[in-house]
Structures are given as C-alpha cells and as structure tokens.
C-alpha positions, 0 to 999 in steps of 0.5 A: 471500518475493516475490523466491522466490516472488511469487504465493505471497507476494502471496496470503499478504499479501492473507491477512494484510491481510484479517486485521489491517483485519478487527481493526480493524475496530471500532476508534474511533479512526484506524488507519493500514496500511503497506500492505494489502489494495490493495498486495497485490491490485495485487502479485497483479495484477502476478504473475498478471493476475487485476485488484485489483478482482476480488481486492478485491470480498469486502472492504470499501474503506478510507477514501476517502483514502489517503496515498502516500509516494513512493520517496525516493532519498536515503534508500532503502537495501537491506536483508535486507527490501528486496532490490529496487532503488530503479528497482523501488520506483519502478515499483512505487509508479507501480503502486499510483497507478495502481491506487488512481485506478481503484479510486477512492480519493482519493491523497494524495502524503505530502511529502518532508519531516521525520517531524514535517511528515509527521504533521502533513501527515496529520492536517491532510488527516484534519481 
C-alpha cells in the first residue's frame, strides 16, 4: 500500500497499468482508465525522482486527450482505501496536471456535476 511502502506500490501500479492498456490494447471501441501508467510514473516520480517521461518511454501514449477530475471537497471521504487527506488529493491532482501538460497531453477538467452531465461532458469532448 502507498502510505507502507510508496516506491513498492508505485512500481507495481506502473506494472498493473502497463498490463490492463497492453489488453486493451486491440479493442474497437473507447476504453476509459481511472488512472494508469501516467498517474503511476508521476507517483514513481514524486517517491523517487526518476522523471515520468523516462519511466513512461517503453510504452505507447494514451490518446492525446485526457480527462481530469478534480478533488470535490464536499463529497470526499476517507476510507479503508483512501487513507490520504483531501489537502494530499489536492496536491496530488495539482501533480499529475502538471505532469500531464509536460508530457504533452490535452487535460480535460471534468466539471463538478451530475454523473449524467459528466458522461455527456466526455463523450461531447470525444465526438
């Protein structure tokens, strides 16, 4: 677990990740990732020093677009998976803008809004 051991965890994600966009790999259809090799590089980044470009060099780029949703303070809650503090999440997302704009990705801010509006946000943005 990060908050055990973050180097440990952040290596096993890009791991994980690299395996899930490899399956998908061949699919026709839009595949959406809640994080993925990007968020675990930056991690691996943030825990070691080693930059996300260099971890992410062997591995093809996600589409160009890539949808972001920011920490939502009145409907964030702490649980036995997400031990860190809204102040982390919020650090954490300012990370992975960052991070994303370097790398050259187009970052869609996902509204705070109804899941409905949401999805529509993203397809309209995909369309």
């Amino acid at each position: 677990m990060p908050w055990v051991d973050l180097i440990a965890f952040a290596d096993r994600a890009v791991q994980l990740a690299a395996a899930d966009k490899s399956a998908a790999a061949n699919g026709t259809n839009w595949i959406f990732f809640d994080r993925g090799l990007v968020d675990a590089a930056v991690a691996l980044e943030y825990a070691t020093g080693r930059s996300a470009r260099q971890t992410l060099k062997s591995f093809e780029r996600y589409h160009d677009k890539v949808f972001l949703t920011p920490p939502w303070p009145e409907i964030y809650v702490n649980d036995a998976e997400r031990r860190h503090s809204l102040s982390d999440a919020i650090t954490e997302y300012d990370r992975l803008v960052i991070a994303y704009h370097k790398l050259d990705y187009e970052t869609i801010i996902v509204p705070k809004v109804s899941v409905k509006e949401r999805a529509d946000f993203v397809l309209r943005h995909l369309t």
